[in-house]
C-alpha positions in Angstrom: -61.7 20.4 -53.2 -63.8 22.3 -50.3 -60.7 24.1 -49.4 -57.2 24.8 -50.6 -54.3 22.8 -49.3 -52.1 24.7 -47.1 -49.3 24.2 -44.4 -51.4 25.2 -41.7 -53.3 21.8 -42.6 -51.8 19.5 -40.0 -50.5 15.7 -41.1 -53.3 13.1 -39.8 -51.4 10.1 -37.9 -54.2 7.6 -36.4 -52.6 4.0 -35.3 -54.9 1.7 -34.1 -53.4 -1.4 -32.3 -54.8 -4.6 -32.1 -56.4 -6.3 -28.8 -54.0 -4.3 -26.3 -54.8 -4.5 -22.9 -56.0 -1.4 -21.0 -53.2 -1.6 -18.3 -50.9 -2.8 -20.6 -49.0 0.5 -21.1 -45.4 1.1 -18.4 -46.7 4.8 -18.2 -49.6 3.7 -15.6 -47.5 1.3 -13.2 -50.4 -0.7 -13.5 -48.2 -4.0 -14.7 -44.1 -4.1 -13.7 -43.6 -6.2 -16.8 -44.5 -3.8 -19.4 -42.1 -1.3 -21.3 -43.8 1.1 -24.0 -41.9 4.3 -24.2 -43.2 5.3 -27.7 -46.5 5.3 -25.8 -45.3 7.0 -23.0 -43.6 9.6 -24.8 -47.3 10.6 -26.9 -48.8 10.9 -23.0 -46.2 13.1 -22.0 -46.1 15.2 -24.5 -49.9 14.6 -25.7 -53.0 14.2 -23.8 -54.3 10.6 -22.2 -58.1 10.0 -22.4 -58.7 8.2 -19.4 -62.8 7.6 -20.3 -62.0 7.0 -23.5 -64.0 3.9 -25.4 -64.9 2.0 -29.4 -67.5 1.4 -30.4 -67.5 -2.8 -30.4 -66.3 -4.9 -28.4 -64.8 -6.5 -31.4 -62.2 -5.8 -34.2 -64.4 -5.4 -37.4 -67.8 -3.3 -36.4 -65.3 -1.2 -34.0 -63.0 -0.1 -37.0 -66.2 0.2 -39.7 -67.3 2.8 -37.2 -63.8 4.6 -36.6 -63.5 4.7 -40.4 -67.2 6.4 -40.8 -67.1 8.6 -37.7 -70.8 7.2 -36.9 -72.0 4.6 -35.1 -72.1 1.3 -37.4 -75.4 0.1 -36.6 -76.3 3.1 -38.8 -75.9 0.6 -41.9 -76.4 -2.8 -39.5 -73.3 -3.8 -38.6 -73.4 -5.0 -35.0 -71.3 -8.2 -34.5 -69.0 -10.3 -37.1 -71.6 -12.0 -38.8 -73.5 -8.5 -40.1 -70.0 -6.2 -40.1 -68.9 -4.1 -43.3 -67.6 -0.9 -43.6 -70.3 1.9 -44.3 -71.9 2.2 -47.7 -70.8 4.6 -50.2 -73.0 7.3 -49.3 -71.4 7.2 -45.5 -68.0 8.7 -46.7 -64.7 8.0 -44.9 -62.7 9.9 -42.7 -59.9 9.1 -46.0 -62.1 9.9 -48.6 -63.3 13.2 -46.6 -59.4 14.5 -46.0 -59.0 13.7 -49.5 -61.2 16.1 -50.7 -59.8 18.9 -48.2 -56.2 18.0 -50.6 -54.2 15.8 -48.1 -52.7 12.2 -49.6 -53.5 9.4 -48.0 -52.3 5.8 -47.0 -53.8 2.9 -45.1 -50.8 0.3 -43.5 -52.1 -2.7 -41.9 -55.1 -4.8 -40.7 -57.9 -4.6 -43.0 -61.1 -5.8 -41.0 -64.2 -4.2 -41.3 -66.4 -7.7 -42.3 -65.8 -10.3 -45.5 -64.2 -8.1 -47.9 -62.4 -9.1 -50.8 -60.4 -7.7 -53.4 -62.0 -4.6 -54.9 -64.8 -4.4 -52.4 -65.6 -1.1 -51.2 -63.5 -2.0 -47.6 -60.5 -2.0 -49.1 -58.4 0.4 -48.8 -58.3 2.1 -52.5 -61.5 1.9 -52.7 -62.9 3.5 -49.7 -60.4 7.2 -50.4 -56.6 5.8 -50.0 -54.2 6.6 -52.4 -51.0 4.2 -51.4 -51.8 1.1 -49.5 -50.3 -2.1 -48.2 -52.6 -5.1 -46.4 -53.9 -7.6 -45.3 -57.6 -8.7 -45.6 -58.2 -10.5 -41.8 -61.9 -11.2 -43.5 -60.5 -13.8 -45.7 -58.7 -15.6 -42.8 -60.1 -15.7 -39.0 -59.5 -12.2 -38.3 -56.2 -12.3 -38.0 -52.7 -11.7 -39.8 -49.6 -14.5 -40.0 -47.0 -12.4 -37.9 -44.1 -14.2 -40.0 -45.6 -15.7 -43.7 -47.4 -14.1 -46.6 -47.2 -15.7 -49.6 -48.3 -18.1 -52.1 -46.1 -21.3 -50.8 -46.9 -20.5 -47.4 -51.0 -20.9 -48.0 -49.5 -24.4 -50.3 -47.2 -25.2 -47.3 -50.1 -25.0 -44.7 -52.8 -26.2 -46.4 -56.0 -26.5 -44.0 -54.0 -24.3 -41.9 -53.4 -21.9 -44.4 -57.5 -20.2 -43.5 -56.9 -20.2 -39.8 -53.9 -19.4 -39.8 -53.8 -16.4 -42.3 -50.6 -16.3 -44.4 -52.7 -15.7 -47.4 -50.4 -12.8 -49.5 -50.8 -9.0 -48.5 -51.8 -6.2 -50.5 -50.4 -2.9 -52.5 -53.0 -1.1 -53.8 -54.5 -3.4 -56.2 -51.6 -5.2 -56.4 -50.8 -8.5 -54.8 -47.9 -8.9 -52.4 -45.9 -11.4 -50.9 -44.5 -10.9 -47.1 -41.9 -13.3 -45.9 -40.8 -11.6 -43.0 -41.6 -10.1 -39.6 -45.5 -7.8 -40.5 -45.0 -5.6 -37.9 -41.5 -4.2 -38.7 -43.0 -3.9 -42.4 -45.8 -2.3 -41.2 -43.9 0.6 -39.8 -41.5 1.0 -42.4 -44.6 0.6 -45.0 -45.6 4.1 -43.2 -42.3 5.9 -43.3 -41.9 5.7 -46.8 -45.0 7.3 -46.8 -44.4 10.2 -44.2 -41.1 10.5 -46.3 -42.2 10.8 -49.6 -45.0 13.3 -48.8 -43.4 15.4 -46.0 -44.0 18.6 -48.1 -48.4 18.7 -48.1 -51.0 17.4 -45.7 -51.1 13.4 -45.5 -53.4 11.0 -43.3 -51.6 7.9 -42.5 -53.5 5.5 -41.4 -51.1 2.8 -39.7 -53.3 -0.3 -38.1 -50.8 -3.0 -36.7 -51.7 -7.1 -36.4 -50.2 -6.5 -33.6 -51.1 -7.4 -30.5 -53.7 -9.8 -31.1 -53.4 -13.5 -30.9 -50.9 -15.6 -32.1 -48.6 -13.7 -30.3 -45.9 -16.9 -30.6 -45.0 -15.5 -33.9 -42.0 -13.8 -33.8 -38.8 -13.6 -35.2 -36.3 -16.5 -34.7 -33.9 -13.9 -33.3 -36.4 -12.2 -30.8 -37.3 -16.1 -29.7 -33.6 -16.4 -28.7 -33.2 -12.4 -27.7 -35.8 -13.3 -25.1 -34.9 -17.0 -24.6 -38.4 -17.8 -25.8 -39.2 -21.5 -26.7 -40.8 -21.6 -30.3 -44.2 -22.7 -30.3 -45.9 -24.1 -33.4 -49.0 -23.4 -36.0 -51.8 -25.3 -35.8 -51.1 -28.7 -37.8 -54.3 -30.3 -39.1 -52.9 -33.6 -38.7 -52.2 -33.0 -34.8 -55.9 -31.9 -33.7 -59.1 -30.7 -34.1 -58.3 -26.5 -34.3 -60.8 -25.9 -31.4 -59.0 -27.9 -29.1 -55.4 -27.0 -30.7 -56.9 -23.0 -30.0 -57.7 -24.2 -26.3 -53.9 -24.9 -25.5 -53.0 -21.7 -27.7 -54.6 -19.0 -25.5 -54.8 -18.9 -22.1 -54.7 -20.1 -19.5 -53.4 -23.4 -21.4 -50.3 -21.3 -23.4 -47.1 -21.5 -21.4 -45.1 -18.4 -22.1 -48.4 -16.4 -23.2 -47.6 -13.7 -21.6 -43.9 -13.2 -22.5 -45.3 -13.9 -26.3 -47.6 -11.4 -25.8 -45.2 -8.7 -24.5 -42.8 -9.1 -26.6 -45.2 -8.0 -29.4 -46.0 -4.9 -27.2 -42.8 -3.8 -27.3 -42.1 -4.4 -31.3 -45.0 -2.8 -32.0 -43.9 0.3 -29.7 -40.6 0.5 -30.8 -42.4 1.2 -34.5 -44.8 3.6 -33.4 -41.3 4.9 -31.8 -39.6 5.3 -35.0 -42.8 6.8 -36.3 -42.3 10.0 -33.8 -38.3 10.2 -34.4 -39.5 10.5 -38.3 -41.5 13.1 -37.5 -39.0 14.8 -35.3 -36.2 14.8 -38.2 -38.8 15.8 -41.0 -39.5 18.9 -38.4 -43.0 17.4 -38.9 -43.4 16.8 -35.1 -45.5 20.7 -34.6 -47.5 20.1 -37.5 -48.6 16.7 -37.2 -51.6 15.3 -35.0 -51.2 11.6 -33.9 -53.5 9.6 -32.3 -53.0 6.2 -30.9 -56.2 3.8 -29.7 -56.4 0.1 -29.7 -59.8 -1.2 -32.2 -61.7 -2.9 -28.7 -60.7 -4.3 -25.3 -57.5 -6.4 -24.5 -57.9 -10.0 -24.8 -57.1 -12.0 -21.7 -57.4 -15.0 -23.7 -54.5 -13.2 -25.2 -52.8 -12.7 -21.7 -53.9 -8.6 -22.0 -54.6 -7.2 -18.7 -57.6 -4.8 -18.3 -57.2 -3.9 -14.9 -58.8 -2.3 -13.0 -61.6 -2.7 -15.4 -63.9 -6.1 -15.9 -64.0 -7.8 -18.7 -62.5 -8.4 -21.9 -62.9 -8.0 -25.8 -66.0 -9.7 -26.9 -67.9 -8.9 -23.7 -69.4 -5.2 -22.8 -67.7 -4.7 -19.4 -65.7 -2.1 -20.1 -62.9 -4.4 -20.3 -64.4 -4.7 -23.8 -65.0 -1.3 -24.9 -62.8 1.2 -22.7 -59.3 1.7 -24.5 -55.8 3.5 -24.7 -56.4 6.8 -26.1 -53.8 9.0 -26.7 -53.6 12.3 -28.3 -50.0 14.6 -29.6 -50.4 17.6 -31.1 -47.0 19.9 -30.2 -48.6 23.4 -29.9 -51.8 22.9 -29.9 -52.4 20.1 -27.2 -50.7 20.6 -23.6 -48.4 18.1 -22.7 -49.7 15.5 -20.2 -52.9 16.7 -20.0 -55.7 14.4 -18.9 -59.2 14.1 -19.7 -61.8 12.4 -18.8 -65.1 13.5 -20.2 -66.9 10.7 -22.4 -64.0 9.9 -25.5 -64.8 8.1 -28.3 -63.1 6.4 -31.6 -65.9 8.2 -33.4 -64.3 11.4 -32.4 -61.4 11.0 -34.4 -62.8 12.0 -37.8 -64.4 15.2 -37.3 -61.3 16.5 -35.3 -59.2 15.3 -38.1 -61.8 17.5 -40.6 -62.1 20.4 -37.7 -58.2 20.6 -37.9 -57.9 20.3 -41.7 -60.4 23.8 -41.9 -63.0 21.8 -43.4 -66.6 23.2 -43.6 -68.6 21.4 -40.8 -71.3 20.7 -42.9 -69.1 18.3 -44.8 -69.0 16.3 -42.0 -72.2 16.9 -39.9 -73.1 13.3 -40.3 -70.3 12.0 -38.1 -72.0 10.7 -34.8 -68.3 12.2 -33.2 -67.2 15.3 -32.1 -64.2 17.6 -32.3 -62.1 16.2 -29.3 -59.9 20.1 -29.4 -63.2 21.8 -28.9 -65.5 19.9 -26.5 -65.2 18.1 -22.6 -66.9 15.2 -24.4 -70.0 12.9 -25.1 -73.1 13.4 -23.1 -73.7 9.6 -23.7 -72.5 6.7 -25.6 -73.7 3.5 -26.9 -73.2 0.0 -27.8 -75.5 -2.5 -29.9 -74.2 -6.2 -30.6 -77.0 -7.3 -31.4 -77.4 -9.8 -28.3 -76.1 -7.8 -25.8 -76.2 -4.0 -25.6 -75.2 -0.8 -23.1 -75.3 3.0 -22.4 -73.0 4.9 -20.4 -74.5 8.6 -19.9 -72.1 10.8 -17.1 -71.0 8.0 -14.3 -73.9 5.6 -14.7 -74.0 2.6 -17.0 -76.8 0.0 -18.0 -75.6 -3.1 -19.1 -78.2 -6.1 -21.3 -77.2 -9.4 -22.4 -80.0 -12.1 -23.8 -80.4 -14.7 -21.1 -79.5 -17.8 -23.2 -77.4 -16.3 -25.9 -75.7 -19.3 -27.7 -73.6 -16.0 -28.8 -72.8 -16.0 -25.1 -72.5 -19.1 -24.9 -69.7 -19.9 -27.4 -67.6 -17.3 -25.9 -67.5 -18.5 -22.8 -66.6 -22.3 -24.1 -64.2 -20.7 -26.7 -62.7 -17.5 -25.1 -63.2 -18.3 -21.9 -64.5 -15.0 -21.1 -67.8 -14.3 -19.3 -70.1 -11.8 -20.5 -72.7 -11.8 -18.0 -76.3 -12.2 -18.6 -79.9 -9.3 -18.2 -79.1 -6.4 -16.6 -76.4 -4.8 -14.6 -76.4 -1.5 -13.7 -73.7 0.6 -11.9 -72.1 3.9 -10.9 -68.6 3.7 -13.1 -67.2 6.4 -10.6 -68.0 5.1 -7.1 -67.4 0.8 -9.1 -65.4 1.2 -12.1 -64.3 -2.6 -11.8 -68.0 -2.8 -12.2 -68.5 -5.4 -9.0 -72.1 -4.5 -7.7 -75.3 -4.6 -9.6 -77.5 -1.5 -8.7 -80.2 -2.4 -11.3 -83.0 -3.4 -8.5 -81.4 -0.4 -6.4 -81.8 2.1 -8.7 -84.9 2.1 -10.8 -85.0 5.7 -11.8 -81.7 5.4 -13.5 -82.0 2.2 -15.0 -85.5 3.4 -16.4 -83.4 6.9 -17.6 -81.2 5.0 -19.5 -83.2 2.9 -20.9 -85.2 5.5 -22.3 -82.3 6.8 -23.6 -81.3 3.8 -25.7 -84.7 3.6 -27.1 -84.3 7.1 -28.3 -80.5 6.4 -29.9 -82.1 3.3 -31.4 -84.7 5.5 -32.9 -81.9 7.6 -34.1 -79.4 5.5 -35.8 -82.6 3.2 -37.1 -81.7 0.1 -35.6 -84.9 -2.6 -35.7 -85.2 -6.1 -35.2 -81.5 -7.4 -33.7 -80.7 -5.3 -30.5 -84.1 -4.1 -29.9 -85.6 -3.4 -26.4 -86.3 -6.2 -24.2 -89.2 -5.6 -21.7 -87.7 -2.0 -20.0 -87.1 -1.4 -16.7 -89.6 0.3 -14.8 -89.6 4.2 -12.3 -91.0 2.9 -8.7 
């Protein structure tokens, strides 16, 4: 242990939500249907990070890299297809707190690529002591909402894959889950907070919730909300790709309601979360983060606004996310910033807070978000289409062509655009006009500045440089 465990270690709570829109929180006004006061409450009594991003515009290379504190593409993993967590000798943000004496637990969504029982992206094996989960890998990415167990995967039977009611996790330990994930999920965590109130804990708390199929709710909040059911994909009813077409929109009747109605399940957890705290008198002692692992999904009935785009795509839509920040104390309540945030900052102010010795964690690609305005640049790599954002100016790539491209605009009817697109994220931030042709000397600047980051992190082959712009 690099330092003794003390009380002036603060409690670790990072809960990372799943597809939520970017105006999808009440606090904002943005949307007049939408009612999150857990998340309200952390903005007003935290700080809201209003440039605040992932690093994918996906669920499994965004959380490899949160996990790591450094940018994924360190160890290759760009897009679903090349996506693990990071090698043993890239330690986690869990296995670093661990050495600096706090306990830790993982509740949740597993995702970080194809892992499987006893790989190194599972939870006891990458520094967690108590866990319960679910491996998305081993369905479509997703969790069941509702079934978990054995005779639910016999029950479905083709639909068991795509439809993820494979059994959960504890530990090493197999699980069965009949019942509502997300309400488990947060009283998973509790348990936790409870039993370990008395020495520094990292609870890692990573909800299903709000990605797709947001149908899946309890009979009670179907009627509560006078919601029709809607059902699982039946094998013997269609082909899944055109069964997924009428499931997302704009073919889903009641999408958005389904999709709401998560939202505020999933808030009224995190809410219980924060009156635990309160009644432990943990509240002044506890830092708690709350991001989203990549863009909302409009396919999902998210809603981004006023940025362009959506998961899967590099618009910020895809990459810009909730951010939220609480520490009673030591944070000022409601304050706002807006320097360059990323998920990559959330391990090294975990380890700055915990008194560890920087050089512990002098790999991490993130920085202390208590003792800096921020990144001077960030970047993105999928492979087939990449970006930089350095101060308000951001330089957008996607392969002409891409059958990548291509299938998410037949499948998720989202577009991602195609070559470059540059523009000023302060004077567009819906990200409307293309200055690329306008603005050589930028786009040649940051350019430059992704070949030196690819230098960097040692990324060859996939995501390299097409032919660079040029200074006039």
């Amino acid at each position: 242990m690099s330092a003794a465990a003390t009380k002036s270690q603060p409690n670790i709570v990072v809960i990372i939500s799943d597809d939520h829109g970017y105006a999808d929180r009440s606090i904002l006004g943005v949307q007049d249907d939408v009612n999150t006061p857990a998340m309200d409450r952390l903005a007003q009594e935290g700080a809201s990070y209003t440039n605040a991003y992932v690093t994918a515009p996906i669920c499994s290379p965004s959380r490899a890299g949160l996990a790591a504190g450094s940018y994924q593409q360190r160890w290759g993993a760009r897009w679903f297809t090349d996506s693990e967590i990071g090698p043993e000798d890239v330690p986690t943000m869990a296995e670093l707190l661990r050495g600096e004496g706090y306990t830790t637990g993982y509740f949740g969504k597993v995702h970080y690529g194809t892992e499987h029982h006893g790989d190194r992206g599972t939870p006891p094996q990458h520094g967690y002591d108590e866990s319960f989960y679910g491996l998305a890998g081993e369905s479509m990415g997703r969790l069941n909402y509702l079934h978990h167990s054995e005779e639910s995967v016999e029950e479905y039977g083709e639909a068991a894959f795509p439809m993820a009611v494979q059994p959960l996790w504890n530990g090493e330990e197999p699980q069965e889950l009949e019942g509502f994930l997300t309400d488990a999920i947060g009283e998973r965590t509790r348990a936790f907070v409870a039993e370990h109130a008395d020495k520094p804990f990292l609870a890692t708390v990573a909800f299903n919730a709000v990605h797709n199929f947001c149908w899946q709710l309890p009979a009670e909040e179907l009627a509560k909300r006078g919601l029709p059911a809607y059902e699982d994909w039946n094998p013997g009813a269609s082909e899944y790709i055109d069964w997924y077409d009428g499931a997302i929109s704009p073919h889903l009747e009641n999408g958005r309601a389904y999709y709401l109605a998560q939202l505020e399940l999933m808030d009224a957890q995190i809410g219980l979360i924060l009156d635990q705290l309160d009644e432990l008198g943990l509240a002044e002692d506890t830092i708690v983060v709350y991001l989203t692992d990549n863009g909302g999904s409009t396919c999902n009935y998210g809603v981004n606004l006023p940025l362009r785009g959506t998961k899967y795509t590099l618009w910020e839509g895809g990459v810009r996310v909730p951010f939220l920040l609480r520490w009673p104390g030591r944070v000022p309540a409601g304050a706002v910033h807006e320097g360059l945030t990323s998920s990559l900052d959330i391990l090294p102010t975990a380890m700055a807070a915990a008194g560890a010795d920087p050089a512990a964690y002098a790999h991490s690609d993130g920085r202390d978000l208590l003792a800096t305005d921020g990144h001077e640049a960030l970047h993105w790599d999928c492979g087939w289409q990449w970006s930089v954002r350095r101060g308000d100016w951001k330089l957008h790539w996607v392969e002409p062509g891409s059958p990548v491209a291509e299938a998410i605009r037949d499948v998720e009817h989202a577009e991602p655009g195609s070559g470059y697109f540059l523009c000023n994220l302060a004077a567009d931030p819906a990200e409307t006009t293309n200055l690329y042709d306008a603005e050589p000397t930028v786009a040649a600047e940051l350019t430059a500045l992704r070949g030196a980051w690819l230098a960097d992190v040692g990324s060859t082959g996939q995501g390299a440089l097409p032919e660079p712009a040029t200074v006039s």
